[in-house]
C-alpha positions in Angstrom: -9.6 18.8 3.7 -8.1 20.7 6.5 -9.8 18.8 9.3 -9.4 15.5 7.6 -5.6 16.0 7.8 -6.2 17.3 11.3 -7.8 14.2 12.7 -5.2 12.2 10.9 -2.6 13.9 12.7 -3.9 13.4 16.4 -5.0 10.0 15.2 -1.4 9.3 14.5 -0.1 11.6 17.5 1.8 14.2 16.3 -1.6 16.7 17.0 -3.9 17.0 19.8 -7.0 19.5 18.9 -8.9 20.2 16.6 -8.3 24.0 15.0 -12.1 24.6 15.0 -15.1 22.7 16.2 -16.4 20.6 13.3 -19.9 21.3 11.7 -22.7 18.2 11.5 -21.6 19.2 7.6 -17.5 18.7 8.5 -18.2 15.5 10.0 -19.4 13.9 7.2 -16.7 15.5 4.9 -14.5 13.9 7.1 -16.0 10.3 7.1 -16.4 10.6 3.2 -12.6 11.4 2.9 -11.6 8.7 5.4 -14.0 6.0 3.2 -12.6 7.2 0.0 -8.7 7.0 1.3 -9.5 3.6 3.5 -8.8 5.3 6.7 -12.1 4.6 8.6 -10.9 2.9 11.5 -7.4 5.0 11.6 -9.6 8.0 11.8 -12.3 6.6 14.8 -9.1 6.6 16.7 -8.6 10.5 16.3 -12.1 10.9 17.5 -11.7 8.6 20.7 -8.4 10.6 21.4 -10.1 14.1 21.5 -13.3 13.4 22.8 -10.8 11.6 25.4 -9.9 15.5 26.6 -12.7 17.1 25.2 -16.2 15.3 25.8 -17.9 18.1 24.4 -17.2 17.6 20.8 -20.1 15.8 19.3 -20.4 13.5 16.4 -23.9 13.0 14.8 -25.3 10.4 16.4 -26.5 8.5 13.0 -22.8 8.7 11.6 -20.6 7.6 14.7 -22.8 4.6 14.9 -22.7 4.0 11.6 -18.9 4.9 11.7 -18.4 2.5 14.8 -20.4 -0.5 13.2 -17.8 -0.1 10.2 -14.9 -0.1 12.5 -16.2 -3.8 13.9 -16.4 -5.1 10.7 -12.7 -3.9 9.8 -11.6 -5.6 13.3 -13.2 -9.0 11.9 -11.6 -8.5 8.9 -8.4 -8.3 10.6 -8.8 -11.2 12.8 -9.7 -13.5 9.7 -7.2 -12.3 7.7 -4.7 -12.9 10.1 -6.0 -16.3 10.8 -5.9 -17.0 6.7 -2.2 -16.1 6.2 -1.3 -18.4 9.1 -2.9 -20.8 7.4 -1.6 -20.4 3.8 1.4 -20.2 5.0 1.4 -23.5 6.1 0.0 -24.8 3.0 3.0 -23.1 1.5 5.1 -24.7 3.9 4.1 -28.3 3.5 4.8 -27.8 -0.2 8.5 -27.3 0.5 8.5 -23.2 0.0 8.5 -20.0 2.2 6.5 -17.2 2.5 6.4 -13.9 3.2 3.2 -11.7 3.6 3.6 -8.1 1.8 2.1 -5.0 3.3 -1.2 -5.9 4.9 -1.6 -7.9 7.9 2.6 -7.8 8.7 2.7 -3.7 8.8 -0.3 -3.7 10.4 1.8 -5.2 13.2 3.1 -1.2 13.4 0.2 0.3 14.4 -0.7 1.0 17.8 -3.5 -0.5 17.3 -3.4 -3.2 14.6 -6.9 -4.5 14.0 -7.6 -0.9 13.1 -6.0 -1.0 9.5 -8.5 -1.0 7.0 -7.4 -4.4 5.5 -7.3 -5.2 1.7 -6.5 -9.1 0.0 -3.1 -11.2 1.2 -0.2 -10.6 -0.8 2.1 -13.8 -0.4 5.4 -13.5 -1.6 6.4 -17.1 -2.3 10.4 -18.1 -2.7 11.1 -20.1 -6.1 10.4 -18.1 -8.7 7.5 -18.3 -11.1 7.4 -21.3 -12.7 8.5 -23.5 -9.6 5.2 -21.6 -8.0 3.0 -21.8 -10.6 3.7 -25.4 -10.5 3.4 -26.3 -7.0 0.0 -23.9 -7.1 -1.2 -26.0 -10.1 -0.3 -29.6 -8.6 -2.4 -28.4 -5.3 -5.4 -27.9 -7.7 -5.6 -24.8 -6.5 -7.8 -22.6 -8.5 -5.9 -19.5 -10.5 -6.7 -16.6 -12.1 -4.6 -13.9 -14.3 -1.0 -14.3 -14.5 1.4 -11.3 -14.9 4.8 -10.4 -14.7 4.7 -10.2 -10.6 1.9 -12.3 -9.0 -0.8 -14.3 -9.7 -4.3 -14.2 -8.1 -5.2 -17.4 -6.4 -8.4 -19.1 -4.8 -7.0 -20.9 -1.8 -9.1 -20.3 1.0 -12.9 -19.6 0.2 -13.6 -16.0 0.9 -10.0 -14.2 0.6 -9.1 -12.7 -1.7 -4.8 -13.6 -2.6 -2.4 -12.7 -4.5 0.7 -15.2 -4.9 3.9 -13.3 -6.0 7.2 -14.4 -8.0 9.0 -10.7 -6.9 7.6 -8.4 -4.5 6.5 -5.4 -6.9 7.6 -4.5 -10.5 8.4 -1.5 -12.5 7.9 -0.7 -16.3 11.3 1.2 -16.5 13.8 -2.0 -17.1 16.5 0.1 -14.8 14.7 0.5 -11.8 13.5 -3.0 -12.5 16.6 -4.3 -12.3 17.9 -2.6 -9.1 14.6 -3.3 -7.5 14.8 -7.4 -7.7 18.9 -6.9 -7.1 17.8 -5.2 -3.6 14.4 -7.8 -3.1 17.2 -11.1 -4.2 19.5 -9.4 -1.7 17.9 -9.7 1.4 15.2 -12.6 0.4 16.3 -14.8 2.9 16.0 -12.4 5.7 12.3 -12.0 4.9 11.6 -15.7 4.6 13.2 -16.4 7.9 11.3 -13.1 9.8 8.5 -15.4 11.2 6.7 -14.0 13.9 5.5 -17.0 16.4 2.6 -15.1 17.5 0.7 -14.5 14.2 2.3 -17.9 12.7 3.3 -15.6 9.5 6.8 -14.0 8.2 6.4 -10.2 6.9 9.3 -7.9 5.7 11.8 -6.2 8.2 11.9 -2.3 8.8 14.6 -2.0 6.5 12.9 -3.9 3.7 9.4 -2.3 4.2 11.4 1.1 3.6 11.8 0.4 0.1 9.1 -2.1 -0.9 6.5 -0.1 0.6 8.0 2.7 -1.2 8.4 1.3 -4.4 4.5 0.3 -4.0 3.4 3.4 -3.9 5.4 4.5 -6.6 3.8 2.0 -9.0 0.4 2.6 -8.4 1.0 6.1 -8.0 2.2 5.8 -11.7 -0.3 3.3 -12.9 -3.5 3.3 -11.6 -3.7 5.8 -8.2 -2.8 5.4 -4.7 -4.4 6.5 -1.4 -3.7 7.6 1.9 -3.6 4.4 3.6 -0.1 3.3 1.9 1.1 7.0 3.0 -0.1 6.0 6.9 1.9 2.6 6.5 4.9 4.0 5.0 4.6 6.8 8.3 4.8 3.8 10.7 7.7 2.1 8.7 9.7 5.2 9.6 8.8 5.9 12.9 9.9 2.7 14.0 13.2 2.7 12.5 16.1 3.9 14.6 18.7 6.5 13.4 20.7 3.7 12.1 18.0 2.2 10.4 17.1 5.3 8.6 20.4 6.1 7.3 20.7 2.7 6.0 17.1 3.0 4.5 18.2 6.1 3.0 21.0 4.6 1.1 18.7 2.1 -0.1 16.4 3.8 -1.4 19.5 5.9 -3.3 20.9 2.6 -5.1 17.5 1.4 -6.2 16.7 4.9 -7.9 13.7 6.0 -6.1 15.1 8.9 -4.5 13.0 11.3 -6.3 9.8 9.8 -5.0 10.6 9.2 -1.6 11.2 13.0 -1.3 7.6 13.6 -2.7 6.5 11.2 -0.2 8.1 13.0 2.5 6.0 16.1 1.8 3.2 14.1 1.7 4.0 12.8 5.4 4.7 16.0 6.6 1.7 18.3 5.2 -1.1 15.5 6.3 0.7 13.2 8.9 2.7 15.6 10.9 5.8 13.7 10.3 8.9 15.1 12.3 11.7 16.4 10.6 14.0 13.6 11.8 12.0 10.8 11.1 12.6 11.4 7.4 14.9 9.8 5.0 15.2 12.7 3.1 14.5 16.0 2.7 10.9 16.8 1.4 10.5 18.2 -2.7 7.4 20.7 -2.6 6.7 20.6 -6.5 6.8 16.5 -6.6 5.0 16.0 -3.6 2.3 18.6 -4.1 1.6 16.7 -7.7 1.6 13.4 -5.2 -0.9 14.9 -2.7 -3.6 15.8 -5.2 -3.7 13.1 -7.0 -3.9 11.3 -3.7 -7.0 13.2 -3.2 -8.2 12.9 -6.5 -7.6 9.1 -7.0 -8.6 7.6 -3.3 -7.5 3.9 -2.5 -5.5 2.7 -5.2 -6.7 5.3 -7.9 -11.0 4.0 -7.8 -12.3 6.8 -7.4 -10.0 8.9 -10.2 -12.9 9.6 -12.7 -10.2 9.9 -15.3 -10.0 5.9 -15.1 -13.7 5.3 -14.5 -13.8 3.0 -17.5 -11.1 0.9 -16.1 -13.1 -2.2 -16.6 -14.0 -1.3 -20.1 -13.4 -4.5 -22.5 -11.3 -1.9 -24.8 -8.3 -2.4 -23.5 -6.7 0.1 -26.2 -8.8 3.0 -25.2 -8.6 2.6 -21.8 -4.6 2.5 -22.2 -4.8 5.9 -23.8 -6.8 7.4 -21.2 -4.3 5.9 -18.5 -1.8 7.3 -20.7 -3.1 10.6 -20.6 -2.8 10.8 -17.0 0.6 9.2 -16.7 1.8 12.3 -18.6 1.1 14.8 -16.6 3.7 13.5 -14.6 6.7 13.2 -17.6 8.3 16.5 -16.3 9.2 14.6 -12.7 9.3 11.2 -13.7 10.5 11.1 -17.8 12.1 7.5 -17.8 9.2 5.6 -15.8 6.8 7.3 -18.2 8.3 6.9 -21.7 8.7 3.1 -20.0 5.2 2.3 -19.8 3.6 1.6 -23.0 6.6 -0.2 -24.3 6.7 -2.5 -21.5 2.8 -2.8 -21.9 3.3 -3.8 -25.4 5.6 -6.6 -24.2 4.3 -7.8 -21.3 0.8 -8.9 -23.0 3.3 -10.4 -26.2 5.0 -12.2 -23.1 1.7 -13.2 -21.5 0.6 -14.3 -24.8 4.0 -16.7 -25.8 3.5 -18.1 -22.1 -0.1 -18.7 -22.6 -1.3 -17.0 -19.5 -3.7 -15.2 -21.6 
């Protein structure tokens, strides 16, 4: 892995060699990593950057133009995407609501080179809460698929894939919960209004990217897997925060309850993206952020590569649950109350699903 986190780091800046010359063998280690964490086009950069000062290092000629026709189609994606959330949020608009778009194609906006960022579906956080949505959705005949507790999948526009949400992200610990939609309820209107003429779209501030984004990869890290390309977004989050910003981001994070986690991230964004020390928000934990890194590795984008879960689909929802379950207690030492949360709030959340008739 050691030249994988190489690359990322003079992809990102904060390196400029390679340690060693890689092998026709290391090159394709390296693109496997970079498919499996959805870092393709984050990791083409690297190479353009080095070969930049150094034109004799040589990528296989089979793989770099396979490698470069991938990073076109991730640019495409980017420009449609871009193009759809314009549009649904003016759909949104003419209903009478706001928008938001999570993650994605607004913290793309951070990157140095935003049509790089391997993109994913549109998460649009809708003002209104869930009924008032699911109503307005409804009336538009829009088509809709599962309902849960945070967003529902939509078909609005033929061809992307969206996610409508009621709150930005949701835990199954009832405290954090709570202090989570507190925080998201607190600055709501900020995020609504943060409209950027250019792309036609609103996405999240700095200062509320430093905890949503955080909180994000908390949740998936506890539920299903998380990858490397959250890790790189949450990177240029703090970068482009200013002392100030940072501080308050670190108090933030503090009253919500995810302190803990963001110091396991901070490992994380040292040991594979280079992160200076004052860029943090807190100080890194080595024992919580090594158990973060591997199963970052293990996982890959949002947990589908995790062989542990490879019967995620399975129709036995009970079995799969305890094989989930499994997993999520390895991690009881660091994270007790999120853990012992889980299948009590599972238990509820499909009684609640049921009672609303979303199932």
């Amino acid at each position: 892995m050691s030249l994988f986190v190489e690359i990322i780091q003079v992809a990102l800046g904060t390196r400029t060699v390679f340690s060693r010359i890689p092998s026709e063998d290391d090159w394709q280690q390296i693109y496997d990593i970079a498919a499996k964490q959805s870092l393709v086009g984050i990791v083409i950069r690297g190479i353009e950057k080095i070969r930049a000062t150094n034109t004799a290092l040589s990528v296989p000629k089979v793989l770099l133009l396979q490698w470069i026709g991938e990073v076109q189609v991730i640019e495409q994606q980017n420009k449609k995407l871009n193009e759809a959330a314009e549009h649904l949020t003016g759909i949104i608009k003419n209903g009478g609501l706001r928008s938001c778009v999570l993650k994605g194609q607004g913290v793309a906006t951070l990157y140095p080179q935003s049509l790089l960022r391997q993109p994913g579906d549109i998460d649009l956080w809708v003002e209104g809460g869930r009924e008032r949505v699911l109503k307005f959705l409804k009336d538009s005949y829009f088509g809709l698929g599962k309902v849960v507790i945070h967003h529902v999948d939509a078909r609005i526009i033929k061809g992307v894939e969206t996610e409508i949400h009621f709150i930005p992200v949701y835990s199954c610990n009832p405290f954090l919960h709570h202090r989570l939609q507190r925080f998201f309820r607190q600055h709501a209107d900020e995020q609504f209004s943060n409209i950027d003429k250019e792309l036609g779209f609103a996405y999240p501030t700095l200062r509320f990217n430093a905890v949503y984004i955080l909180a994000h990869i908390y949740m998936h890290f506890l539920y299903e897997g998380i990858g490397l390309r959250q890790i790189v977004d949450y990177y240029y989050v703090l970068k482009n925060l200013d002392d100030e910003g940072r501080k308050l981001a670190a108090s933030d994070i503090k009253k919500v309850g995810l302190l803990k986690f963001a110091r396991a991230v901070m490992f994380v964004l040292q040991r594979v993206c280079g992160m200076d020390d004052g860029s943090l928000v807190t100080r890194p934990d080595d024992k919580r952020g090594e158990l973060l890194l591997n199963e970052i590795m293990v996982s890959g984008n949002f947990g589908k590569y995790d062989d542990r879960l490879k019967n995620r689909d399975a129709k036995n929802l009970i079995f799969f649950n305890l094989v989930a379950l499994k997993r999520q207690l390895r991690f009881f030492r660091y994270y007790p109350m999120d853990i012992i949360s889980i299948p009590f709030f599972k238990v509820l959340h499909w009684c609640w699903r049921k009672w609303k008739g979303y199932l």
